[in-house]
MARVO-102204 format. One record per residue (C-alpha): residue number from 1; x, y, z. Coordinates in Angstrom, 2 decimals. Example, Ala and Ser with C-alpha at 12.3 -4.5 7.8 and 13.67 -1.06 7.14 Angstrom:
<recs>
+------+---------+---------+---------+
| resi |      c1 |      c2 |      c3 |
+------+---------+---------+---------+
|    1 |   12.30 |   -4.50 |    7.80 |
|    2 |   13.67 |   -1.06 |    7.14 |
+------+---------+---------+---------+
</recs>
This chain:
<recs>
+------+---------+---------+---------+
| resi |      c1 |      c2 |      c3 |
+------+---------+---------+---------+
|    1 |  -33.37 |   21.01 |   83.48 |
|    2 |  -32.69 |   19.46 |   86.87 |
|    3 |  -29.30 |   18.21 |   87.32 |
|    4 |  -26.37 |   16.61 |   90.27 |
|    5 |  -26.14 |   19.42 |   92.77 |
|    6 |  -23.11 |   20.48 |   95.30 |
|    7 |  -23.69 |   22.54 |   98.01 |
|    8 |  -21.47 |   24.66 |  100.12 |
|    9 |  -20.23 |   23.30 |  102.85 |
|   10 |  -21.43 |   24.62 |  106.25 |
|   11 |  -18.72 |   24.50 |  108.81 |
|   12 |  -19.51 |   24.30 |  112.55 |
|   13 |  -16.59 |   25.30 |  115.11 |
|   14 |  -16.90 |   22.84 |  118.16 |
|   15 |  -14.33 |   22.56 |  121.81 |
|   16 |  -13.30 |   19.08 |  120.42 |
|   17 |  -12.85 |   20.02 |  116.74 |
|   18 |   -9.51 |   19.44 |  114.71 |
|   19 |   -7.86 |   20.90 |  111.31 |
|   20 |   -8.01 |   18.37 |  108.97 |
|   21 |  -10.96 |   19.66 |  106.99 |
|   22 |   -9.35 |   22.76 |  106.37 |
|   23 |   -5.52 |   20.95 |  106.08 |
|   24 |   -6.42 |   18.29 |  104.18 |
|   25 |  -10.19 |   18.47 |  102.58 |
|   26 |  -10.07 |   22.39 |  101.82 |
|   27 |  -13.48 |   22.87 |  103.86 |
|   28 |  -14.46 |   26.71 |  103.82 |
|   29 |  -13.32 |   27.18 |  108.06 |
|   30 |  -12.50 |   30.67 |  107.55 |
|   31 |  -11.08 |   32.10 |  111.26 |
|   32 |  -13.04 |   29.32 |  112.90 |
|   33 |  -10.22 |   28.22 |  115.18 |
|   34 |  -11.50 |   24.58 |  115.65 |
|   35 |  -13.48 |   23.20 |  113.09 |
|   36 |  -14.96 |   20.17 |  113.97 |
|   37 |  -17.46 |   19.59 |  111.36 |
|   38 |  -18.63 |   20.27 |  108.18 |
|   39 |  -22.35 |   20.02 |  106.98 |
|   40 |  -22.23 |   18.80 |  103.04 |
|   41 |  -26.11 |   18.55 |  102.73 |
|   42 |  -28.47 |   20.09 |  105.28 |
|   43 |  -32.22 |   20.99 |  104.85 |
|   44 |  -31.95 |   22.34 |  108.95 |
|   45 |  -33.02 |   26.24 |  109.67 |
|   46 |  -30.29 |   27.98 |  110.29 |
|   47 |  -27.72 |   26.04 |  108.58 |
|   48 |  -29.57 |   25.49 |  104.85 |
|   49 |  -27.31 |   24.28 |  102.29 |
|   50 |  -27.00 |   26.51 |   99.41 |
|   51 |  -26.32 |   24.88 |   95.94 |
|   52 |  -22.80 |   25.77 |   94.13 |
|   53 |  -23.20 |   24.52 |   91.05 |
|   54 |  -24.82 |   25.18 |   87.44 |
|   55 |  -28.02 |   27.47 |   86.93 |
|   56 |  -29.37 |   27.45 |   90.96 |
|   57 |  -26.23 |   28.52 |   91.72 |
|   58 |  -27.04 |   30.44 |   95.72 |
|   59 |  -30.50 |   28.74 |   95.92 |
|   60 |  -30.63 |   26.94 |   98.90 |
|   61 |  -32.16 |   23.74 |   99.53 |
|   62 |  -35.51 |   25.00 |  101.34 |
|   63 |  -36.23 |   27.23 |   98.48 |
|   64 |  -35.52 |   24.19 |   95.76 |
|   65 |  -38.03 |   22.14 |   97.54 |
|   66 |  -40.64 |   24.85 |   97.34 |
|   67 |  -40.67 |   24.38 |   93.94 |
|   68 |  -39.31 |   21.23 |   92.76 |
|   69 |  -41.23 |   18.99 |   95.55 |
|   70 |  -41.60 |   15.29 |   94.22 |
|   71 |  -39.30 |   16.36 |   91.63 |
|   72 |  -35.71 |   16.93 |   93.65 |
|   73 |  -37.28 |   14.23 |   96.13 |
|   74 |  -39.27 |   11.81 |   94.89 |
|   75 |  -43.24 |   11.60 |   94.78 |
|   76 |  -42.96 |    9.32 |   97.61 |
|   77 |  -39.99 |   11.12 |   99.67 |
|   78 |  -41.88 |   14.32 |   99.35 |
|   79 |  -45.35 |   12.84 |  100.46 |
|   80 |  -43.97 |   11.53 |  103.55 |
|   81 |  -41.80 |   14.33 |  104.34 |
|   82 |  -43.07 |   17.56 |  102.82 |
|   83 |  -40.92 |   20.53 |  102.47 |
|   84 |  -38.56 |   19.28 |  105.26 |
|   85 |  -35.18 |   17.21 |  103.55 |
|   86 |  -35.14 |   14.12 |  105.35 |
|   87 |  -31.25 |   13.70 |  105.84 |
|   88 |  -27.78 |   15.08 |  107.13 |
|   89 |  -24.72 |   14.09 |  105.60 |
|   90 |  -21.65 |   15.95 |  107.75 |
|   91 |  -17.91 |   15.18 |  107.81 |
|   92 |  -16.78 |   15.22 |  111.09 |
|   93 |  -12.80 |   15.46 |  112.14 |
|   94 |  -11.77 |   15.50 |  115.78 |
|   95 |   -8.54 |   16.83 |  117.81 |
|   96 |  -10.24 |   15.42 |  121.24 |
|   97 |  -12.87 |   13.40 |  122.12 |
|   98 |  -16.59 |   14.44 |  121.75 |
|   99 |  -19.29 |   14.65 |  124.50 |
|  100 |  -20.57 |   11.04 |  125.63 |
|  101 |  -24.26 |   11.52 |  124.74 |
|  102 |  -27.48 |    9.79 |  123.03 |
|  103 |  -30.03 |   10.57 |  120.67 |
|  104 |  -34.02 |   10.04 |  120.71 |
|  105 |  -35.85 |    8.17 |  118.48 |
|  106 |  -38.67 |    9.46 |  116.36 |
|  107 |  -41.49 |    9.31 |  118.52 |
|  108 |  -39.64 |   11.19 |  121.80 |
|  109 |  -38.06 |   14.24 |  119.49 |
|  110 |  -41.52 |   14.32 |  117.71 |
|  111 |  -42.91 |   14.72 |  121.49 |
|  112 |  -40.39 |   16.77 |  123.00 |
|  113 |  -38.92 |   19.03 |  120.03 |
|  114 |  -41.49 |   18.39 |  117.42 |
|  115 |  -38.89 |   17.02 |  114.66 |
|  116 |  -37.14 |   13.41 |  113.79 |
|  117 |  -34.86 |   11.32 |  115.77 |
|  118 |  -31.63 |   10.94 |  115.02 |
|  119 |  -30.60 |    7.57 |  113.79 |
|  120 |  -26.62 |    7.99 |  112.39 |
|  121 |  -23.85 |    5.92 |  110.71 |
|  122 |  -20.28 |    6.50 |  110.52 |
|  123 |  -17.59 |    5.64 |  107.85 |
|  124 |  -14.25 |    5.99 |  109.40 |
|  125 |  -12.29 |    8.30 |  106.51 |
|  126 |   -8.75 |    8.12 |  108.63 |
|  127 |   -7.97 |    7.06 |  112.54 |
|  128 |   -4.73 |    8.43 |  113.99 |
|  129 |   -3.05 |    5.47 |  116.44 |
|  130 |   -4.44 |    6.27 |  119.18 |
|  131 |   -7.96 |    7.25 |  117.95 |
|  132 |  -11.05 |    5.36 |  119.92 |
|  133 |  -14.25 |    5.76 |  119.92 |
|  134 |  -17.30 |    4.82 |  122.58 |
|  135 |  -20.31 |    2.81 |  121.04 |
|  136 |  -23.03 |    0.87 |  123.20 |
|  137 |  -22.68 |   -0.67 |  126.88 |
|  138 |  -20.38 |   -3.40 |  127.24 |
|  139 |  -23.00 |   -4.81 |  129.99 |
|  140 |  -26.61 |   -4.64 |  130.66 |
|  141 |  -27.37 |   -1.87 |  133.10 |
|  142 |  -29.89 |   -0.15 |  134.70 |
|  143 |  -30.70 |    3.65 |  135.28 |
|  144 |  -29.90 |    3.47 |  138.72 |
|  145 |  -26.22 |    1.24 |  137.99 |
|  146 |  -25.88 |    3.98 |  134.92 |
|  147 |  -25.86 |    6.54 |  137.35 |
|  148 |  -23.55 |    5.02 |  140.07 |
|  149 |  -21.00 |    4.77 |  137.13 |
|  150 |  -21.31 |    8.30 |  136.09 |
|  151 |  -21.68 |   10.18 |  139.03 |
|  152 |  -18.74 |    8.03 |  140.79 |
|  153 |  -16.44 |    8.40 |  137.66 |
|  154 |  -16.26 |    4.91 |  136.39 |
|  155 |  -18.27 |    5.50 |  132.77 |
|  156 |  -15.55 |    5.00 |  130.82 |
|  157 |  -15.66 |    0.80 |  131.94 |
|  158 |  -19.29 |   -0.02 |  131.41 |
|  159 |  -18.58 |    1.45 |  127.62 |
|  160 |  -17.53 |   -0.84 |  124.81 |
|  161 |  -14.05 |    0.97 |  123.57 |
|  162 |  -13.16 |    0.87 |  119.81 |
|  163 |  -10.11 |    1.14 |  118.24 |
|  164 |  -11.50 |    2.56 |  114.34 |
|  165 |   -9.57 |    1.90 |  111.41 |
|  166 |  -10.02 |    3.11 |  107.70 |
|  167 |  -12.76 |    1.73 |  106.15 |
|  168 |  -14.55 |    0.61 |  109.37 |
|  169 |  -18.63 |    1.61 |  109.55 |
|  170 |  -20.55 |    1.77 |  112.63 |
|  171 |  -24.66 |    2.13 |  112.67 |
|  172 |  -25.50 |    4.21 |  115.28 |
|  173 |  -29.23 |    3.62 |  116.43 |
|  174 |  -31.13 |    5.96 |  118.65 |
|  175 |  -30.48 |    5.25 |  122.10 |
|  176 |  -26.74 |    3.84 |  121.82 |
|  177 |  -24.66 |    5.41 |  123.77 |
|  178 |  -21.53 |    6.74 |  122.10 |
|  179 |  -18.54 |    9.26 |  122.07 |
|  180 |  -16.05 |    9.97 |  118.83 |
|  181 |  -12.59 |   10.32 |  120.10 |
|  182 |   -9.81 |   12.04 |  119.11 |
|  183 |   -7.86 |   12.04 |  115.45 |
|  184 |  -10.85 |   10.95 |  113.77 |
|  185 |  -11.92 |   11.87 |  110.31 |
|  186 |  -15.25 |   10.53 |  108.95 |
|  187 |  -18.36 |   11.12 |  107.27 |
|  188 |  -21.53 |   10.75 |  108.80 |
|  189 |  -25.23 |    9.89 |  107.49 |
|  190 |  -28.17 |   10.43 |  109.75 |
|  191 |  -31.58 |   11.78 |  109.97 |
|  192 |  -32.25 |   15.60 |  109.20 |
|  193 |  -31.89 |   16.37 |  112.81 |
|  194 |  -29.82 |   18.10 |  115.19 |
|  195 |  -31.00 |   16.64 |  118.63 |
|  196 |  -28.17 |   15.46 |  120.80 |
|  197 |  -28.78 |   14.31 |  124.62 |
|  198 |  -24.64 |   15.32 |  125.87 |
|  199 |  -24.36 |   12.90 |  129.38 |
|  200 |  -20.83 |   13.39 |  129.85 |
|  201 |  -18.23 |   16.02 |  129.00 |
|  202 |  -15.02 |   14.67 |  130.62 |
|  203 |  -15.44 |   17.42 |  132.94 |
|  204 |  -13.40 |   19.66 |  130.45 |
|  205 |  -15.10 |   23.84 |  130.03 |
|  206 |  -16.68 |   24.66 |  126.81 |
|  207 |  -15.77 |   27.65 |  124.14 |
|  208 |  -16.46 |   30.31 |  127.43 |
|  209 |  -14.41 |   28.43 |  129.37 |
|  210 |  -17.58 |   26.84 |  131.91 |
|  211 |  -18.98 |   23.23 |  131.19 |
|  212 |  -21.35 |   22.90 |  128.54 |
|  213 |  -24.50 |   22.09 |  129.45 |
|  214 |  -25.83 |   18.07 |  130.16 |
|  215 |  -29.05 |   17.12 |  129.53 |
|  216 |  -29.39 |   14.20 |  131.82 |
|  217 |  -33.15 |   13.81 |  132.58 |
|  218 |  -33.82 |   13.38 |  128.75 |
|  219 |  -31.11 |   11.65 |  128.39 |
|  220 |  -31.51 |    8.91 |  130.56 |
|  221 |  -35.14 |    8.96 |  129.28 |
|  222 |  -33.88 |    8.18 |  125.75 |
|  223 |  -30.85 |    5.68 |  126.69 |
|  224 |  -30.98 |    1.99 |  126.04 |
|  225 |  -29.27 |    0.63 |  128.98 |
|  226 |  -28.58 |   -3.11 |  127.32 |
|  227 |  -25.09 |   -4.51 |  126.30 |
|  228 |  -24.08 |   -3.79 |  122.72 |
|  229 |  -22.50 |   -6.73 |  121.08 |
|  230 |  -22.20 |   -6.27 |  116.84 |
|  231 |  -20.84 |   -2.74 |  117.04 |
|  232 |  -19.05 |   -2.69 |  113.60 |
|  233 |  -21.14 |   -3.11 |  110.84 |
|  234 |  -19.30 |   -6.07 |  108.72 |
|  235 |  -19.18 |   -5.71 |  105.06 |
|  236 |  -17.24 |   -7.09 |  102.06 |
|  237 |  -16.40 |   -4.83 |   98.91 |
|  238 |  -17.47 |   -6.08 |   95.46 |
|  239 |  -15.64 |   -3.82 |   93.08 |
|  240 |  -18.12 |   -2.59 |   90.76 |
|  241 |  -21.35 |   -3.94 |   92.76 |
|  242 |  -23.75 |   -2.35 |   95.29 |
|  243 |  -22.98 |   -3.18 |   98.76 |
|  244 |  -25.69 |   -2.66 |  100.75 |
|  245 |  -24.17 |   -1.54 |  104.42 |
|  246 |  -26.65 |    0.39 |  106.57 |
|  247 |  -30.54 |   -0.32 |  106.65 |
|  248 |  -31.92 |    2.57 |  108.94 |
|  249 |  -35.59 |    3.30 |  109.76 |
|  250 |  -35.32 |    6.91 |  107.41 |
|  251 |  -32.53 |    5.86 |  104.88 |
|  252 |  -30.67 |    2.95 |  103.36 |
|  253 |  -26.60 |    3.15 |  102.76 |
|  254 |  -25.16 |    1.41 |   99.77 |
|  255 |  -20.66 |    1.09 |   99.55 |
|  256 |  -19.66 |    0.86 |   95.39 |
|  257 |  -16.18 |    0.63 |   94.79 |
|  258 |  -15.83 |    1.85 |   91.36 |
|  259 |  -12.68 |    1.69 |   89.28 |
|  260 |  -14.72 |    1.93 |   85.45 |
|  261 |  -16.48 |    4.28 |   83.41 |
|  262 |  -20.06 |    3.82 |   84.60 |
|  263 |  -23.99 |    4.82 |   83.53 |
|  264 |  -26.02 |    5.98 |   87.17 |
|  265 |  -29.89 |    5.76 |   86.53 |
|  266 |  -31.86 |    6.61 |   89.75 |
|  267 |  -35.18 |    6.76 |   88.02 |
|  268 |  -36.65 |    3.19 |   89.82 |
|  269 |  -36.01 |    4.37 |   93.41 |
|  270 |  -38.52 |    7.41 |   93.69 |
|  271 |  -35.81 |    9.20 |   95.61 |
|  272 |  -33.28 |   11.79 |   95.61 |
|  273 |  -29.41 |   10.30 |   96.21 |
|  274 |  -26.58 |   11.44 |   97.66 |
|  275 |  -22.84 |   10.28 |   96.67 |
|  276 |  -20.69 |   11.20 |   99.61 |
|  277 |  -16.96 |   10.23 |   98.16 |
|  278 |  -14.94 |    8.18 |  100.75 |
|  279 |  -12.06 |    7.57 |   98.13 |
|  280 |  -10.79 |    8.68 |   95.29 |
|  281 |  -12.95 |   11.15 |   92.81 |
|  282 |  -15.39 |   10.95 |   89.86 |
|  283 |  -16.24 |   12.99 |   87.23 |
|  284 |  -19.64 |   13.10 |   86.66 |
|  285 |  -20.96 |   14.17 |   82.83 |
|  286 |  -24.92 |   15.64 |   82.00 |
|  287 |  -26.04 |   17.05 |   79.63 |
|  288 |  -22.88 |   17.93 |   78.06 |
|  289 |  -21.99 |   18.93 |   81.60 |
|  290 |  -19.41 |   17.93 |   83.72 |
|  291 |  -19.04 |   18.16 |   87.40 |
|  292 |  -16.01 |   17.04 |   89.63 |
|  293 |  -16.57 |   15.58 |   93.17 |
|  294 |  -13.86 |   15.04 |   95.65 |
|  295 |  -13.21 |   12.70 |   98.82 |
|  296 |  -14.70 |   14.36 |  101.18 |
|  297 |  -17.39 |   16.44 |   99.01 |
|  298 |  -21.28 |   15.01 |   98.48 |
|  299 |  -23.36 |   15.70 |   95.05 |
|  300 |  -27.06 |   15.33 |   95.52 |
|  301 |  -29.05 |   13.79 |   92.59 |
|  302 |  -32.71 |   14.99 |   92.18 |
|  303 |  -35.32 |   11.96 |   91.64 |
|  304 |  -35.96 |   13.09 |   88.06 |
|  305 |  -31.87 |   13.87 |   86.81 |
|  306 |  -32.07 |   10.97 |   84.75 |
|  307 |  -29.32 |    8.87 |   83.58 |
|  308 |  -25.92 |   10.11 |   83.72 |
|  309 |  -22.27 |    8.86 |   83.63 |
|  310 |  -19.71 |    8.27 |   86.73 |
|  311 |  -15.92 |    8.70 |   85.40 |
|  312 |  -14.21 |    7.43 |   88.70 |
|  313 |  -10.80 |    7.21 |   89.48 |
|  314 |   -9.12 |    3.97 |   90.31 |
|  315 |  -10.16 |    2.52 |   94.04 |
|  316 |  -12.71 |    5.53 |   94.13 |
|  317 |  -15.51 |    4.41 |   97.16 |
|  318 |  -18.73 |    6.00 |   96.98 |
|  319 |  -21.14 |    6.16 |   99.75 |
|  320 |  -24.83 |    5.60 |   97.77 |
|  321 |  -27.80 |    7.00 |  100.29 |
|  322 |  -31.24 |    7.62 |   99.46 |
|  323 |  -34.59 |    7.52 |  101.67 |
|  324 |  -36.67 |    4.02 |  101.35 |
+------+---------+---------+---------+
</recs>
């Protein structure tokens, strides 16, 4: 019987990287001393999520797609994709400010690293007062003005600065320029991949103490150099209803405020989904089974589960992703 899955959470120690997911969301860090971020759901080598749950309990994902295929993904899902899971979900929580850098779209990371783009959103879990973040060119540049900024120090001025609050979602498109600042918490959505372009590093020395390396030329190869005017993606909650939020090339984003006992049937999408918990907690029941999700913790639900029930807490906000 196939059923909601958790995973164990795989936790990443970055320069930037804060202690909130240890303080406050009891993330697995161990003696990482700065743990920046913490991968919920990852089909990626190296870092394969392994389920923690219920009878494939230390099966990771690779191996469950070996054998459940269309099942665990969808008929669709797993024709287009194969064995490879299609998306990322990570909470991120920051003590300083990340790396300005970029990401490619499909077809230059299929040419140059022979995997997916990275197309990303963002919803903003907390913001400390003087959190900020760096999304998109607040003016239309060139390559040539891009690099007068950034090799004569002045970057920060052609970037359109945010002040992120609770609640706020940004839609982070290949090529957009951006940087997370510091004393941010949030969870993030993108494509399964783990290409990053880094342009910038506030000239600050990584974990061995000498700057981490910039990858300029592919960089500026992948950048869109126009102005960036929507940045935040605008959205109004309707408490029990399906918000749609983020429409991306690979996955669509859905916000559902849920305060009532509720039946979750997946069956017409011909996809797996993933609730990432923003607020609050549910209790999910299957099977005469019941599984507990926290903020901060992601369930994946294969294609074929089948109906099941969502016992929320009051003002409990559910992030609803699934491939199109």
């Amino acid at each position: 019987m196939i059923y909601p899955l958790k995973f164990q959470p795989v936790c990443k120690d970055k320069v930037w990287g804060g202690h909130k997911l240890k303080q406050k969301y009891n993330k697995p860090v161990g003696d990482l001393p700065n743990c920046g971020e913490s991968w919920e759901i990852s089909g990626i080598e190296g870092s394969m999520s392994v389920v923690a749950n219920g009878a494939l309990e230390e099966n990771d994902l690779g191996d469950l797609i070996e054998i459940l295929m269309g099942e665990l993904l969808g008929d669709k899902v797993f024709e287009k994709y194969g064995y490879q899971f299609p998306m990322l979900v990570k909470m991120i929580d920051t003590l300083d400010v990340l790396s300005v850098q970029v990401h490619p779209n499909d077809e230059m990371a299929l040419k140059a690293h022979n995997c997916p783009g990275k197309e990303e959103m963002w919803y903003i879990l907390d913001a400390g007062p003087e959190a900020e973040m760096f999304i998109g060119f607040n003016q239309n540049l060139t390559k040539e003005l891009f690099l007068r900024h950034l090799n004569g120090g002045t970057l920060k001025t052609v970037l359109n600065v945010i002040k992120p609050q609770k609640g706020d979602v940004y839609h982070i498109k290949p090529g957009c320029i951006h940087a997370i600042g510091k004393d941010v918490t949030l969870i993030e959505i993108q494509q399964s991949s783990d290409i990053t372009y880094r342009l910038y590093d506030w000239d600050r020395p990584g974990a061995d103490g000498r700057p981490r390396e910039l990858h300029l030329e592919k960089g500026l190869e992948a950048l869109d150099y126009k102005e960036l005017k929507e940045i935040k993606v605008p959205y109004q909650i309707k408490p029990g209803l399906r918000v749609p939020i983020v429409e991306a090339g690979a996955f669509s984003v859905n916000l559902l405020e849920l305060d009532t006992q509720s039946e979750f049937d997946y069956n017409h999408l011909d996809s797996f989904v993933i609730l990432s918990l923003a607020e609050g907690s549910i209790q999910i029941e299957y099977s005469g089974n019941k599984l507990n999700v926290d903020k901060g913790e992601s369930v994946l639900i294969p294609s074929e589960c089948g109906a099941f029930i969502v016992m929320p807490q009051k003002g409990t906000r559910i992030l609803e992703s699934y491939c199109k």
